[in-house]
C-alpha positions as a Markdown table, in Angstrom:
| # | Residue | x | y | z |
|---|---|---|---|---|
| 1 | Unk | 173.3 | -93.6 | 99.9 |
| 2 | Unk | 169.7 | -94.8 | 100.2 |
| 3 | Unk | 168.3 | -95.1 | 103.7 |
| 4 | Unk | 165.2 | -97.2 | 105.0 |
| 5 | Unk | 164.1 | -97.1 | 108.5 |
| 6 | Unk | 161.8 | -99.6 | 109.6 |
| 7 | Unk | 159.7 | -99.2 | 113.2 |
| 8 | Unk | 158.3 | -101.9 | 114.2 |
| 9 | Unk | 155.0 | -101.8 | 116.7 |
| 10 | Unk | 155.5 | -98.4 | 116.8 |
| 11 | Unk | 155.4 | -95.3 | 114.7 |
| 12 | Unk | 158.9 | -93.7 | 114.6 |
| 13 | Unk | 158.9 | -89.5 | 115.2 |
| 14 | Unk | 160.2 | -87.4 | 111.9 |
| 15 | Unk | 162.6 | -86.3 | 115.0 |
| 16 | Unk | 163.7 | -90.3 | 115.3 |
| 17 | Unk | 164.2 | -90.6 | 111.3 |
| 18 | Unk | 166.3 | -87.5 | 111.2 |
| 19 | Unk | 168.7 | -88.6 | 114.3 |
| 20 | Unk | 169.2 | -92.1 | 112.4 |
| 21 | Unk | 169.9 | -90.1 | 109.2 |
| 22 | Unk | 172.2 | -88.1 | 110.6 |
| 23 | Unk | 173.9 | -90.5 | 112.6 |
| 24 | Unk | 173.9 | -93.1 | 109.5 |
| 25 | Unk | 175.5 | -90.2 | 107.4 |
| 26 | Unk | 178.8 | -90.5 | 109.5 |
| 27 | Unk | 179.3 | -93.8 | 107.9 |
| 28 | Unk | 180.0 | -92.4 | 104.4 |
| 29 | Unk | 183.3 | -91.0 | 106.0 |
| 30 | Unk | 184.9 | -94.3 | 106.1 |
| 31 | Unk | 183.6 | -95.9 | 103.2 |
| 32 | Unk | 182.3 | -94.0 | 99.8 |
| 33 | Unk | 181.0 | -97.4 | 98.7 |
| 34 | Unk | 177.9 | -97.5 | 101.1 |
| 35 | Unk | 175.1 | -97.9 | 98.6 |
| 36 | Unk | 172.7 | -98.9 | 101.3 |
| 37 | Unk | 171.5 | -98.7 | 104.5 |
| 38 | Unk | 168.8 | -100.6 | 106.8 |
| 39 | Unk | 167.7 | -99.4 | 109.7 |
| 40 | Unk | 165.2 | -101.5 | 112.1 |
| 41 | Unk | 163.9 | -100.5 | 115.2 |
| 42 | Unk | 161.5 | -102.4 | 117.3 |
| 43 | Unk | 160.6 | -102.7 | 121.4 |
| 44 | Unk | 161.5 | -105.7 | 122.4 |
| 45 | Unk | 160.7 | -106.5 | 125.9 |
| 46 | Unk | 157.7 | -103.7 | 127.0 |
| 47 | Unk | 157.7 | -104.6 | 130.5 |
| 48 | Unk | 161.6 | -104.0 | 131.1 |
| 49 | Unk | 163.7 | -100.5 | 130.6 |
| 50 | Unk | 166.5 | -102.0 | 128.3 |
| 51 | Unk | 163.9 | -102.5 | 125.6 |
| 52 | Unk | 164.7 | -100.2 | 122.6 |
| 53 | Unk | 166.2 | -102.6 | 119.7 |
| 54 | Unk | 168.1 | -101.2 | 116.6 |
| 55 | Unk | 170.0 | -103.2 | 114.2 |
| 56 | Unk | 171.4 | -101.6 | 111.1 |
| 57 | Unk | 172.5 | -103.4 | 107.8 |
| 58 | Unk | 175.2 | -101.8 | 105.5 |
| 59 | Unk | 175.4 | -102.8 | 102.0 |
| 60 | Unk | 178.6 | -101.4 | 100.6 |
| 61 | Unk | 179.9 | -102.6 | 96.6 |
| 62 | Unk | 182.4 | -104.7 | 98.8 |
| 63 | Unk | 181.2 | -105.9 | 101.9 |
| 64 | Unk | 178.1 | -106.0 | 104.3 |
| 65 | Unk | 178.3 | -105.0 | 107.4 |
| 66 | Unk | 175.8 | -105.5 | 110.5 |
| 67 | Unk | 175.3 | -104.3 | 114.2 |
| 68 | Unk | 172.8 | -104.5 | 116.7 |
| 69 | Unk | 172.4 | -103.1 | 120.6 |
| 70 | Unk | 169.4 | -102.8 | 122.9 |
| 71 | Unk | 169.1 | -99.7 | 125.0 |
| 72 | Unk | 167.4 | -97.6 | 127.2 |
| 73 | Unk | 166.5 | -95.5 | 124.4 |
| 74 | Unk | 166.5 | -95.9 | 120.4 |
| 75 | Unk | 168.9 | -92.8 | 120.2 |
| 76 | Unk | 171.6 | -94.6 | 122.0 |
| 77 | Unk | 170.8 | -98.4 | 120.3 |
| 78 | Unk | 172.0 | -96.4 | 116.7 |
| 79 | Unk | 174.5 | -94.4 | 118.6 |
| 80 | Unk | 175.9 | -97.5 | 119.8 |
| 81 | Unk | 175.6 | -99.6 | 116.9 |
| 82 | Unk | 177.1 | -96.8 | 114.0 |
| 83 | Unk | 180.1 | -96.7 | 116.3 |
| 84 | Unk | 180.8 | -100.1 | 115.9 |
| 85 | Unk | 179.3 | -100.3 | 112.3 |
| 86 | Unk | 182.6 | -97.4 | 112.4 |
| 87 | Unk | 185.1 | -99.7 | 113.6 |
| 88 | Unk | 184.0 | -102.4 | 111.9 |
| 89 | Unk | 184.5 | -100.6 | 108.3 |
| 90 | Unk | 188.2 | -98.8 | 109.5 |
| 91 | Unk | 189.0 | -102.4 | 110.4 |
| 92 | Unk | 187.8 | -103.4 | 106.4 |
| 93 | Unk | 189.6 | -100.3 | 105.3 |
| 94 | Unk | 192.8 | -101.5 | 107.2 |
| 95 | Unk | 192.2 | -105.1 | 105.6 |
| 96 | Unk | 191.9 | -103.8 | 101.9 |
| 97 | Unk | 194.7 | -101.5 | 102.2 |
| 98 | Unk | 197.5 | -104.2 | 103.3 |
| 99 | Unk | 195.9 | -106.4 | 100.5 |
């Protein structure tokens, strides 16, 4: 599974890219298909504590699949969002299988 993070305005920590790697790597347990996956982070109101932006794109061979929170922090944005990137592929799982 390939797996780009993008920071925009800021410079991400190597402690950052290894949380979202980690976290992202939960998502091959529900789908071995993943071929892909997109991570963007950005700040998107400076002035205000809810400012921390992530949205992440997965590009599996049969669907793609997108989430996106703001948070106090970018840890919890991606916690946040792979738990419903999570549901959102048992819920395609469920689909294919009574297909």
């Amino acid at each position: 599974m390939d797996v780009r993070i993008q920071a925009i305005h800021f410079d991400a920590t190597a402690k950052l890219h290894e949380f979202i790697e980690k976290k992202v790597a939960k998502l091959e347990k529900f789908n071995d298909e993943i071929r892909k996956v997109e991570v963007s982070l950005k700040v998107v109101k400076p002035e205000t504590s809810l400012n921390k932006e992530a949205s992440i794109k997965v590009l599996a061979t049969n669907a793609e699949l997108f989430s996106e929170k703001v948070c106090d922090t970018f840890e919890e944005a991606v916690d946040v969002c792979v738990d419903a990137l999570i549901r959102q592929l048992e819920k395609l799982k469920e689909k294919q299988k009574n297909h």
